[in-house]
VOMIPA-471470 format. One record per atom (N, C-alpha, C): x, y, z. Coordinates in steps of 0.1 Angstrom, whole numbers, padded with zeros to 4 digits, always signed. Layout:
<rs>
XYZ ...
</rs>
This chain:
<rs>
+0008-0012+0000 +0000+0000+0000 +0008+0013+0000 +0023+0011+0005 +0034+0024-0001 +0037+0023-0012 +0034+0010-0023 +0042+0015-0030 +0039+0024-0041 +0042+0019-0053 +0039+0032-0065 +0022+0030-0063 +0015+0045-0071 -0001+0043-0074 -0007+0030-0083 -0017+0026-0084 -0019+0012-0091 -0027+0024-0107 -0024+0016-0116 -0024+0018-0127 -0040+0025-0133 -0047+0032-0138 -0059+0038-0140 -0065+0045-0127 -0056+0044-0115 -0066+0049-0109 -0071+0065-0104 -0075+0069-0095 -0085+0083-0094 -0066+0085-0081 -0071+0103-0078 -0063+0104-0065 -0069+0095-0056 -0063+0091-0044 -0074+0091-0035 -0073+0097-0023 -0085+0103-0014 -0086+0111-0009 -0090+0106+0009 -0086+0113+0016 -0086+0110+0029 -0099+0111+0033 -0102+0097+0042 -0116+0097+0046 -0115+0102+0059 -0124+0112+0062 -0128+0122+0079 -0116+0132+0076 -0117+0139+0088 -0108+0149+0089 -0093+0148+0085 -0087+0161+0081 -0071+0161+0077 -0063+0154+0088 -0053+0153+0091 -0044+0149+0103 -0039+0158+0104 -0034+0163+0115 -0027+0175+0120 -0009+0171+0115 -0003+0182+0117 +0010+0186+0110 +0020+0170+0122 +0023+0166+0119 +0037+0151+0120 +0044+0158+0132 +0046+0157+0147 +0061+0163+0155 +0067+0159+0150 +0076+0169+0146 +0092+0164+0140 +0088+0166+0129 +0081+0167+0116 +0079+0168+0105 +0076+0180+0098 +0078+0181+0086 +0074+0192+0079 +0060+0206+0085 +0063+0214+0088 +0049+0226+0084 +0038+0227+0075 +0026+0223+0079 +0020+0229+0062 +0021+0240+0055 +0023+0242+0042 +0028+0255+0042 +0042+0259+0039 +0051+0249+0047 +0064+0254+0046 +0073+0245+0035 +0086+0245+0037 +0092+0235+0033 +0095+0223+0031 +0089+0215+0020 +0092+0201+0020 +0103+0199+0028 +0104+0186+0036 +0112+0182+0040 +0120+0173+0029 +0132+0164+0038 +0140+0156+0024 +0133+0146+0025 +0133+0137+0013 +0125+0124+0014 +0132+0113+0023 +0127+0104+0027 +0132+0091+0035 +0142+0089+0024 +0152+0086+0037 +0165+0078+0031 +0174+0087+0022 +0174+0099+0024 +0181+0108+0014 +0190+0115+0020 +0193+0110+0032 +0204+0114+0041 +0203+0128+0044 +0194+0129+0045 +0189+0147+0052 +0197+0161+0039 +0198+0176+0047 +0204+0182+0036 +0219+0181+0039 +0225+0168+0038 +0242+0165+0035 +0245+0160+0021 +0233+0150+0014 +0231+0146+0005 +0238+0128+0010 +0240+0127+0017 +0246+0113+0021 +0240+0102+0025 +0236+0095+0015 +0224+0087+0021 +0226+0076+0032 +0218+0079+0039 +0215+0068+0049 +0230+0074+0066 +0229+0083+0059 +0240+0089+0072 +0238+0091+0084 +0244+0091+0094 +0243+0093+0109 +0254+0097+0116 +0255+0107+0122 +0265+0114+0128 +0264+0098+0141 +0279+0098+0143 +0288+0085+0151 +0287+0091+0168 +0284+0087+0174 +0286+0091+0189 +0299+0089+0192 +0303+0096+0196 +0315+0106+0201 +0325+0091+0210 +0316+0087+0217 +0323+0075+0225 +0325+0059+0220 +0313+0059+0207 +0318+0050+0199 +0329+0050+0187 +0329+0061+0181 +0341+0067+0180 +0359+0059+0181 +0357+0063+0193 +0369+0067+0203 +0375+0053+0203 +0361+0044+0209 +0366+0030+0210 +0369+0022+0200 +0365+0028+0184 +0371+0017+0172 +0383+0023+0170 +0388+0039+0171 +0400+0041+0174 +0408+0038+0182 +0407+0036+0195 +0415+0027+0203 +0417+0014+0202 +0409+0002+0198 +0410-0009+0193 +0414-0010+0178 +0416+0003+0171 +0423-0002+0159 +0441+0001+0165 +0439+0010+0173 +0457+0011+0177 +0459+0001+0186 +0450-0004+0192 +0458-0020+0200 +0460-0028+0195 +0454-0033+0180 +0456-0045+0171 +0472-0036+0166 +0469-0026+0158 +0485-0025+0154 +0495-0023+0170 +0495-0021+0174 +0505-0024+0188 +0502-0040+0188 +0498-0044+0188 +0498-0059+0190 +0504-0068+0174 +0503-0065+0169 +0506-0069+0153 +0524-0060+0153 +0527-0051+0158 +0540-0045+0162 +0551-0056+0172 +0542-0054+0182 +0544-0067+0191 +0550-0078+0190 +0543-0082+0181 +0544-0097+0174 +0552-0101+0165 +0555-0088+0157 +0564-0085+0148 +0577-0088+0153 +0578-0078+0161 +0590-0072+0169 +0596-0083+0174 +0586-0094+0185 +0592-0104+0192 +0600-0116+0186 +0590-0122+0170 +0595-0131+0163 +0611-0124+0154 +0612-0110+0150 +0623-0101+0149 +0636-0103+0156 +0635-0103+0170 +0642-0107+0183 +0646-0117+0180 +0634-0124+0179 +0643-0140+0184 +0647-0146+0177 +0647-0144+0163 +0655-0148+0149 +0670-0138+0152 +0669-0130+0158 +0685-0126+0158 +0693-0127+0166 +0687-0136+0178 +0697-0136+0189 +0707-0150+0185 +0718-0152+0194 +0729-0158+0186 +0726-0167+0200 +0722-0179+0195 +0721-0192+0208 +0733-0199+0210 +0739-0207+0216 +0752-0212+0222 +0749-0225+0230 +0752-0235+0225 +0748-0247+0235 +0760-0244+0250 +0755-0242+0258 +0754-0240+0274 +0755-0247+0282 +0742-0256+0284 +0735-0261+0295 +0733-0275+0285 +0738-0285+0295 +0731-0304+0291 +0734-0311+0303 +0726-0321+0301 +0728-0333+0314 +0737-0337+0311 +0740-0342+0324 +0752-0351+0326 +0745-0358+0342 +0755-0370+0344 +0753-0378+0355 +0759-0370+0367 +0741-0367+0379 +0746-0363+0389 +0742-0345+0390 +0734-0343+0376 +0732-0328+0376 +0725-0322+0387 +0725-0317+0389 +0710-0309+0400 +0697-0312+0400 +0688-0314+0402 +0669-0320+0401 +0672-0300+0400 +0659-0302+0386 +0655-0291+0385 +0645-0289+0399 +0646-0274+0402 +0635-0268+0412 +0627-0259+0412 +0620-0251+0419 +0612-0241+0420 +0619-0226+0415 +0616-0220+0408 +0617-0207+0404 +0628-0208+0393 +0636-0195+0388 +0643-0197+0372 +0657-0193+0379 +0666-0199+0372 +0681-0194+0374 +0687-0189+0364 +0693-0180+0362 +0702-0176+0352 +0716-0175+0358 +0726-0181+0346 +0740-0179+0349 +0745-0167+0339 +0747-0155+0347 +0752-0142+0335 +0763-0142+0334 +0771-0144+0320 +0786-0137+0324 +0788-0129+0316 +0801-0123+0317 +0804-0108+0312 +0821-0118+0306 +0824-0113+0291 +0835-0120+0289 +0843-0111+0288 +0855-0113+0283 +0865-0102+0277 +0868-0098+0263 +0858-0108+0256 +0860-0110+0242 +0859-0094+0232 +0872-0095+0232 +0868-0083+0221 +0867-0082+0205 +0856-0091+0199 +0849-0095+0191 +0844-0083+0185 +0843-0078+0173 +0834-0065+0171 +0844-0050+0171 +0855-0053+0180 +0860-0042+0179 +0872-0041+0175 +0874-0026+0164 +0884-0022+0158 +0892-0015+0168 +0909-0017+0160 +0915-0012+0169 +0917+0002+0169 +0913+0011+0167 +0909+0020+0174 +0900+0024+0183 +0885+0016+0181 +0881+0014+0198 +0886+0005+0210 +0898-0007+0210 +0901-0011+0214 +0908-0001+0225 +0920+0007+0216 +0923+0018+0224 +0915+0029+0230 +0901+0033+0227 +0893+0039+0231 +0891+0032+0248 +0888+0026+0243 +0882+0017+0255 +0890+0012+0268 +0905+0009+0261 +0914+0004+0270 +0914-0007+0268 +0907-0017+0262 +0908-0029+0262 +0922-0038+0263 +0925-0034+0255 +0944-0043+0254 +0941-0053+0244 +0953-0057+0234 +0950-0066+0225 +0951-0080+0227 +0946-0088+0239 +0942-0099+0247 +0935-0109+0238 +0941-0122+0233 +0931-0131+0227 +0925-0143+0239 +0920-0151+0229 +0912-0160+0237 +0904-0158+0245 +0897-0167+0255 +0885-0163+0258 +0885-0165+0274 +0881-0156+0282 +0881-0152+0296 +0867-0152+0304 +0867-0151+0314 +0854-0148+0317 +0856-0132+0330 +0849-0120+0330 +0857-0109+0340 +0842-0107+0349 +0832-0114+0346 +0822-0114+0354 +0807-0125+0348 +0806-0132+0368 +0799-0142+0366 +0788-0136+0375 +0782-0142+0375 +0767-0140+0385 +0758-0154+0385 +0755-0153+0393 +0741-0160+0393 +0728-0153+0399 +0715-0154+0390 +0706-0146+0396 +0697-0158+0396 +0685-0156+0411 +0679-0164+0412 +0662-0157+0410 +0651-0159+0403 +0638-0154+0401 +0628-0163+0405 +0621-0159+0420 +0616-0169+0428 +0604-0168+0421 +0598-0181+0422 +0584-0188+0416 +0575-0173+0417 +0575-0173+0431 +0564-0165+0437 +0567-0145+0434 +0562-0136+0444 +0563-0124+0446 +0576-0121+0450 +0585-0130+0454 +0598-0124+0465 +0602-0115+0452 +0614-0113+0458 +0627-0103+0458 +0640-0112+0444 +0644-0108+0432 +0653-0118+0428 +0662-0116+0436 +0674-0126+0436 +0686-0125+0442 +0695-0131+0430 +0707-0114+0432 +0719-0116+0426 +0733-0118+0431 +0736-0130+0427 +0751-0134+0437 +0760-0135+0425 +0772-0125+0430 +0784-0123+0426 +0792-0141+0426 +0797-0145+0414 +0809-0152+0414 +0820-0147+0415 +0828-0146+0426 +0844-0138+0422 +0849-0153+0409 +0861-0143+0402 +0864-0153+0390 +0871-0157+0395 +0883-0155+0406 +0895-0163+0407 +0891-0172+0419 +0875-0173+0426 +0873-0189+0428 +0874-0196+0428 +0884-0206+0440 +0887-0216+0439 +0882-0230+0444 +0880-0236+0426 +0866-0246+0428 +0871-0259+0419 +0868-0273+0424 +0872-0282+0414 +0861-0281+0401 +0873-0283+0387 +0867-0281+0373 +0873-0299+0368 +0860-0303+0362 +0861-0318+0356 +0868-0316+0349 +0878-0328+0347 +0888-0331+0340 +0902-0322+0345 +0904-0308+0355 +0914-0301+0353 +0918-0300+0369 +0913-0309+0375 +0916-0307+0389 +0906-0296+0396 +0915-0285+0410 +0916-0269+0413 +0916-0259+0405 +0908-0252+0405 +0913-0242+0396 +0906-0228+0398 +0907-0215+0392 +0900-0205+0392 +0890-0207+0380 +0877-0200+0393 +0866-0201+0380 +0863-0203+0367 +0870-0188+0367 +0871-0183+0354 +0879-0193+0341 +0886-0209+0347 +0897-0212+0336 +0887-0222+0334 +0880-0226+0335 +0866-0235+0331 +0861-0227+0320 +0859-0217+0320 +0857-0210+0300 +0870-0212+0292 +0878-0208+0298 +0894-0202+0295 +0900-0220+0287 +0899-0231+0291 +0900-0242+0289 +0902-0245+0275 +0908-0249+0262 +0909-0253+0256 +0894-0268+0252 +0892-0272+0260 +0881-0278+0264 +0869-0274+0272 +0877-0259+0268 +0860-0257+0282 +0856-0247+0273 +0848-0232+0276 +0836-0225+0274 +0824-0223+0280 +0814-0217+0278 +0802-0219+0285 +0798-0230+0289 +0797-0245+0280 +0795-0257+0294 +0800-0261+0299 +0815-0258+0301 +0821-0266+0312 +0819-0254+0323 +0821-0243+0322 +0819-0233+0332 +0802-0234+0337 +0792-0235+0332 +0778-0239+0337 +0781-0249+0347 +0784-0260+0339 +0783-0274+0347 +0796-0272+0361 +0802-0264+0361 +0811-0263+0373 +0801-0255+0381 +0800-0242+0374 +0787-0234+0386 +0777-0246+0393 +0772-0252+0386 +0760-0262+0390 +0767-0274+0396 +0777-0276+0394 +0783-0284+0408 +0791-0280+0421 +0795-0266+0421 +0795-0262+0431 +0786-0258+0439 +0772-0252+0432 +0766-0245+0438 +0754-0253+0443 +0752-0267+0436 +0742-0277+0436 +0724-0268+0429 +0729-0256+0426 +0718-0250+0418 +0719-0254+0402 +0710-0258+0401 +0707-0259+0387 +0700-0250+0377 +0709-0248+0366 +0710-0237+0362 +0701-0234+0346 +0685-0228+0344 +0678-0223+0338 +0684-0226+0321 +0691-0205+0325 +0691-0197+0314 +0708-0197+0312 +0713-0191+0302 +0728-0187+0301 +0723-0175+0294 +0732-0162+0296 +0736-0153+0289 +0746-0149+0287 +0754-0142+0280 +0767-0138+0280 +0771-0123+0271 +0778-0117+0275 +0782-0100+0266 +0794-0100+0272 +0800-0097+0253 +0815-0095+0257 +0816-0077+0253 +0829-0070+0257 +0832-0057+0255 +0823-0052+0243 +0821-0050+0231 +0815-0045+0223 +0798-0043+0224 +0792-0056+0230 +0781-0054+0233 +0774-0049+0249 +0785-0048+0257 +0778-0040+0270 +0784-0025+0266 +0788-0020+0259 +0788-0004+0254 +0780-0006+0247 +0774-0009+0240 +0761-0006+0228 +0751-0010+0235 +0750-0016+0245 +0735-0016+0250 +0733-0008+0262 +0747+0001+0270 +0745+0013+0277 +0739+0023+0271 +0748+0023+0260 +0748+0038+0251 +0734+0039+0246 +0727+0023+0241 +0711+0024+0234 +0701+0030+0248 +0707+0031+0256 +0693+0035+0266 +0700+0048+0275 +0705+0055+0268 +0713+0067+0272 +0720+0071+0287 +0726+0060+0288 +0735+0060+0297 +0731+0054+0309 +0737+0050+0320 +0733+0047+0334 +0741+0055+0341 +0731+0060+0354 +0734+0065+0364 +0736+0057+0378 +0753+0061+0385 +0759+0048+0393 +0762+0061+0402 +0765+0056+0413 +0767+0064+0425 +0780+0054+0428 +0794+0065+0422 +0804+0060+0430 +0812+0064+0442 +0817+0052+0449 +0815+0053+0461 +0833+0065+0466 +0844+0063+0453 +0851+0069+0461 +0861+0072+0442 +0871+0081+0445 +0876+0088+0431 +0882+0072+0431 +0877+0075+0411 +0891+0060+0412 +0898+0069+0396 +0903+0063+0392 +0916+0068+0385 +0926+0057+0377 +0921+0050+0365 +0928+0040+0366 +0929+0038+0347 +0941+0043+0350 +0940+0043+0327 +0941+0032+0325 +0946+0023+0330 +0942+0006+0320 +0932+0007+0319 +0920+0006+0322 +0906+0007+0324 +0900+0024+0313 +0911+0035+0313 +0906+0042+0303 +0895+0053+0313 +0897+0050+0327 +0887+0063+0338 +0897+0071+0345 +0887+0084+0347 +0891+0091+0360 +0878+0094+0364 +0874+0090+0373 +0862+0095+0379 +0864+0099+0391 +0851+0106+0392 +0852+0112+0408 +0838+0109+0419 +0841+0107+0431 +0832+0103+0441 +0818+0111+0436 +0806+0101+0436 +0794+0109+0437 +0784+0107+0428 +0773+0106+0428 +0760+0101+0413 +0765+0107+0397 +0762+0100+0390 +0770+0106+0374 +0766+0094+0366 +0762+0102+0354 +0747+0095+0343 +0764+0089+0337 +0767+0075+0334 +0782+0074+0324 +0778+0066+0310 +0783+0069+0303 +0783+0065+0291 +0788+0047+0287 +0787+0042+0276 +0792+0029+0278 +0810+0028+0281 +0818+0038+0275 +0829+0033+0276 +0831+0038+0289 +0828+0050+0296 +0829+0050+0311 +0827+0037+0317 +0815+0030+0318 +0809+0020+0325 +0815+0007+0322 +0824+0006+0312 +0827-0006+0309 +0844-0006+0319 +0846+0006+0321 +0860+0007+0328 +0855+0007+0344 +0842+0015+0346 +0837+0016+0361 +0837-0004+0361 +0833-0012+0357 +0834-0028+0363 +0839-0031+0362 +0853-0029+0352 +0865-0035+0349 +0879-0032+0359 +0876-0021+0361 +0890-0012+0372 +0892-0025+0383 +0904-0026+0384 +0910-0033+0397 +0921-0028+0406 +0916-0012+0402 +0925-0002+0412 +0916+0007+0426 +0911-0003+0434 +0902-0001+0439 +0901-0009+0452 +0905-0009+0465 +0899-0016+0476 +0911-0031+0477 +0914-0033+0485 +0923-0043+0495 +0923-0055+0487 +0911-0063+0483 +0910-0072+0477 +0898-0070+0466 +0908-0061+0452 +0905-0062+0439 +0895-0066+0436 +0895-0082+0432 +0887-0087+0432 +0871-0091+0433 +0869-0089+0447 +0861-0086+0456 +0853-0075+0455 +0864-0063+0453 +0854-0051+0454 +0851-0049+0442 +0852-0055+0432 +0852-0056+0417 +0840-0063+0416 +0836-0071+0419 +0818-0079+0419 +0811-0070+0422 +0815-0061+0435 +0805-0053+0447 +0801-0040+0428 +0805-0036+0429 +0805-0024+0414 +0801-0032+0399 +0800-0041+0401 +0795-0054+0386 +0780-0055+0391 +0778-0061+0405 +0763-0062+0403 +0755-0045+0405 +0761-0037+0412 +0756-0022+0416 +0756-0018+0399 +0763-0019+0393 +0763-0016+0376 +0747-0024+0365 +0750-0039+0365 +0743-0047+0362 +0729-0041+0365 +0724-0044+0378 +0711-0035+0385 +0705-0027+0381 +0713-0016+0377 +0711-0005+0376 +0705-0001+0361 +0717-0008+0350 +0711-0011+0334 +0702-0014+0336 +0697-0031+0338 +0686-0038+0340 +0672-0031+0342 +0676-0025+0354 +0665-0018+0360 +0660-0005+0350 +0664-0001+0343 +0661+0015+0336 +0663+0008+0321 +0666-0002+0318 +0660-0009+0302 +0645-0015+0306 +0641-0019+0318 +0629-0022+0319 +0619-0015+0320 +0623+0001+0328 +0615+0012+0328 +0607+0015+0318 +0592+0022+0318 +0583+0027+0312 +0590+0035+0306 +0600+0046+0304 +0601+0052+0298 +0614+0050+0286 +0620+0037+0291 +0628+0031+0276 +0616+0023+0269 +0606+0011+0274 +0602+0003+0267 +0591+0010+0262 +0585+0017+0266 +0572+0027+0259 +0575+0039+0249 +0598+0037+0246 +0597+0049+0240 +0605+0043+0224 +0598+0039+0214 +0603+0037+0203 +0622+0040+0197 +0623+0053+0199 +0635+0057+0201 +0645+0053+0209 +0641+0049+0219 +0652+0037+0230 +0654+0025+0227 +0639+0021+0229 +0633+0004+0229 +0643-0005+0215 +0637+0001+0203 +0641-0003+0193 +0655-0004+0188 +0665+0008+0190 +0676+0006+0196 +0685-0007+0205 +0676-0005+0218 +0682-0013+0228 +0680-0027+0223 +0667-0029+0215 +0668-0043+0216 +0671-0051+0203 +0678-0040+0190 +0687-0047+0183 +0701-0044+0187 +0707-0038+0199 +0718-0040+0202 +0719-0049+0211 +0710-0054+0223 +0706-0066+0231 +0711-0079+0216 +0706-0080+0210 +0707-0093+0199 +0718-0091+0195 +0719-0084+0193 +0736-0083+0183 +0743-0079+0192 +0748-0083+0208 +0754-0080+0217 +0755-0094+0224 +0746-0105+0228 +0748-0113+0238 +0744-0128+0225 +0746-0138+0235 +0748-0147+0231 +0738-0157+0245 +0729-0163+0242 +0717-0170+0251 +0720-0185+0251 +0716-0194+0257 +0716-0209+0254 +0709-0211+0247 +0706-0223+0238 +0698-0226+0231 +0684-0226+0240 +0679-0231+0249 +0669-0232+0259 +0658-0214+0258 +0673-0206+0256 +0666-0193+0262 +0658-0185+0245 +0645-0177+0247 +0644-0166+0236 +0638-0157+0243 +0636-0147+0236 +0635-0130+0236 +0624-0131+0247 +0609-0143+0245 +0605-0135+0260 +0611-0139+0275 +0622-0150+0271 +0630-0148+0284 +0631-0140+0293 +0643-0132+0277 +0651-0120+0279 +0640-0114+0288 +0631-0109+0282 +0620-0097+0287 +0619-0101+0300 +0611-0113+0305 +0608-0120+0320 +0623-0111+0329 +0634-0116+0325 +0647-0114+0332 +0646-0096+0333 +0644-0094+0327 +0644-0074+0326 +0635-0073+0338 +0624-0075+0336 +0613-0076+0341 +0614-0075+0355 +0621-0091+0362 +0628-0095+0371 +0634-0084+0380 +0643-0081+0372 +0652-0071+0379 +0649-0057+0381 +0637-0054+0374 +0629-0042+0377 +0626-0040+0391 +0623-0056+0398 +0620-0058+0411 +0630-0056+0423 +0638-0044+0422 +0644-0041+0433 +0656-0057+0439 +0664-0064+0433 +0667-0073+0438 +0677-0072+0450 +0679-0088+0460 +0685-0087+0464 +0700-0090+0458 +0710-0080+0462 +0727-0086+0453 +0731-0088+0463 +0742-0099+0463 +0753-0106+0474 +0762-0113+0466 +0771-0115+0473 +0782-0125+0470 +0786-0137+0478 +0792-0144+0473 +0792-0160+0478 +0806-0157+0492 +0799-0162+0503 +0807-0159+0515 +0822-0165+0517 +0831-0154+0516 +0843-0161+0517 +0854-0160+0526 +0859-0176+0525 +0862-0181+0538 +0878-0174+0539 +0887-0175+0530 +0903-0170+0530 +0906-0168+0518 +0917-0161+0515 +0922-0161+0503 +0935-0160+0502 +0941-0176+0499 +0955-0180+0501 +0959-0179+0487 +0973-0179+0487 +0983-0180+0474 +0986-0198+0472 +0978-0199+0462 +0984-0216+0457 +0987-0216+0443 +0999-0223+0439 +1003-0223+0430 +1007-0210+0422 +1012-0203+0428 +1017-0189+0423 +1009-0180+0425 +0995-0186+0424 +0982-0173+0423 +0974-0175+0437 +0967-0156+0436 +0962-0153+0447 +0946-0156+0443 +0941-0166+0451 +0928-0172+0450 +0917-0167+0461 +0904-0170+0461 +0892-0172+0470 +0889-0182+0470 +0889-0185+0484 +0881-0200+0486 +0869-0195+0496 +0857-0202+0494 +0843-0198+0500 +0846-0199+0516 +0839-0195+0521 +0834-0202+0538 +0826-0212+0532 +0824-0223+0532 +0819-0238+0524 +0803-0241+0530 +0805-0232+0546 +0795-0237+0553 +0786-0229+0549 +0788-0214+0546 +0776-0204+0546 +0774-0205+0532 +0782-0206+0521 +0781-0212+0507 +0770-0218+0503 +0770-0231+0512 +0759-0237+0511 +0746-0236+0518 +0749-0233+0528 +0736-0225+0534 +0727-0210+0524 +0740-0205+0512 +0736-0197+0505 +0726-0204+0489 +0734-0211+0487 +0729-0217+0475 +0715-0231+0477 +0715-0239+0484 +0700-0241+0494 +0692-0235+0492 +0691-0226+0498 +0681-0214+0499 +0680-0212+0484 +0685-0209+0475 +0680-0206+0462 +0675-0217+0456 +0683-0229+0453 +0679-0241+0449 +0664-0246+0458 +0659-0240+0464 +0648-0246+0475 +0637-0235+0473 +0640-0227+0464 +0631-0211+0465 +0631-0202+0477 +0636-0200+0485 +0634-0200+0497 +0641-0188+0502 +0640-0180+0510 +0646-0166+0511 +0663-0169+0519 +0672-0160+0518 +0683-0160+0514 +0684-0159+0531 +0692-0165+0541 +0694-0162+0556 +0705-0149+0555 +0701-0138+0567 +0704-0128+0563 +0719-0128+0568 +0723-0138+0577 +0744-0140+0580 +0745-0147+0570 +0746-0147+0564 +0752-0154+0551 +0750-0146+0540 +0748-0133+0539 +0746-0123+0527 +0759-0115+0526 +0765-0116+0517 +0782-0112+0514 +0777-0097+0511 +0792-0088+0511 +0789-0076+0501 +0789-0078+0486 
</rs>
């Protein structure tokens, strides 16, 4: 009955009275209005001005699909470029995995990547073969705790399979050794069994200071030491990577070298960690992206580990950790060289507690 008129017929005319003027509708008298469906006077048919708040939300959900489609990008990006390393394998007598994640960090000396004129920049020295100048172990409990980072001093003196006694550090250094004989020594001293592996030699802990514009370290006293390529002075100071790589490296510093050489490795470590994980590197394109192709093109992971590891571990360390070092009992001269040997008792009372998840007893927390 709307549609066209039927064919021969008359007008037809309204039976009873007219109907009064439509609310909302035309005037008699006045101006036609627009016809149905003629999108009013915009000419746009079938148009409707969008509410303001529905809007807003297909814009925000079209920027979280591309943030997430970035995301996604980025991650599978990562983890195609990081350089894996077999690490970590059983052997008879390994550790029973346990509660929470372990990572074994080290810092090498490899100066892989760098020309010699940053060598001299840096101070490095023209040193081959392979070393290790800082170990750690960090522990990331199941639950809410606190991580804990424990200093390895390198010239710890620990039996290494197949080589007797030896310092730490000569379990990489080995002709036979590298990262798994040096793992599997950590993990039989410490009876912790050991996750993740990471490792950065000289070229890559300067490019992944420098990608997140420096760290700020609070040193504790002037140190002054051109092997190392510093002069610095007591007191908080933003440093750059080649600063920072001489601030952990100097062994002109405190009674037992060594020693106070961890205490400024994990205070250093922390501190990167902690401000690469911050809101304001990972939220800021101009850092982030940076940091995290110099992160790949800087370290070297176990095969076990990828990129959302990495992240987890950043993460980690965001969390205010606790740092210490493994309690030590004397440090005699054997065999020509000046070594650490643990206190054996609080050692293990130290590494328990981690292998167990379990909070760290507070006499047995080293500097």
């Amino acid at each position: 009955m709307y549609g066209k008129a039927r064919s021969g017929a008359g007008p037809v005319r309204p039976i009873g009275p007219s109907p009064g003027p439509v609310p909302g509708g035309p005037v008699p008298g006045g101006p036609a209005g627009p016809p149905p469906g003629s999108g009013g006077g915009f000419g746009l048919k079938g148009w409707r001005p969008k509410r303001p708040g529905r809007l807003a939300a297909r814009v925000l959900i079209g920027l979280l699909v591309v943030v997430l489609v970035l995301a996604v990008g980025g991650y599978f990006v990562i983890n195609s470029r990081l350089e894996r390393i077999d690490a970590l394998g059983d052997y008879e007598g390994r550790p029973a995995d346990g509660p929470g994640t372990n990572w074994l960090l080290v810092g090498s000396d490899s100066r892989a990547g760098l020309t010699a004129a940053q060598r001299r920049k840096l101070a490095t020295g023209k040193a081959v073969g392979r070393r290790t100048d800082t170990m750690m172990l960090l522990h990331i409990p199941e639950g809410d705790g606190r991580p804990t980072l424990v200093s390895l001093p390198r010239d710890s003196y620990v039996p290494i399979d197949g080589h007797g006694s030896d310092k730490l550090n000569a379990a990489y250094s080995f002709q036979d050794g590298g990262p798994k004989l040096l793992a599997k020594t950590v993990e039989k001293v410490t009876g912790v069994r050991i996750d993740h592996y990471m490792e950065i030699g000289f070229s890559g802990f300067v490019g992944i200071v420098d990608a997140i514009g420096g760290v700020e370290i609070d040193v504790k006293q002037d140190i002054k030491d051109p092997k190392a390529g510093i002069d610095l002075k007591k007191g908080r100071q933003v440093m750059d990577g080649a600063t920072a790589l001489g601030y952990v490296r100097t062994r002109a510093t405190g009674a037992i070298p060594d020693l106070d050489r961890t205490q400024r490795q994990r205070q250093f470590f922390s501190a990167v960690v902690k401000k690469a994980a911050s809101p304001g590197v990972l939220l800021n394109p101009f850092t982030s992206v940076p940091l995290a192709l110099s992160a790949t093109d800087s370290v070297a992971v176990g095969e076990e580990t990828g990129a959302f590891n990495l992240l987890s571990l950043g993460l980690a360390m965001g969390g205010n950790p606790i740092t210490t070092a493994v309690p030590v009992g004397s440090l005699p001269t054997i065999n020509g060289q000046a070594v650490v040997k643990w206190d054996r008792e609080k050692a293990l009372r130290l590494f328990n507690a981690l292998a167990e998840d379990k909070p760290v007893p507070k006499d047995v927390l080293g500097k």
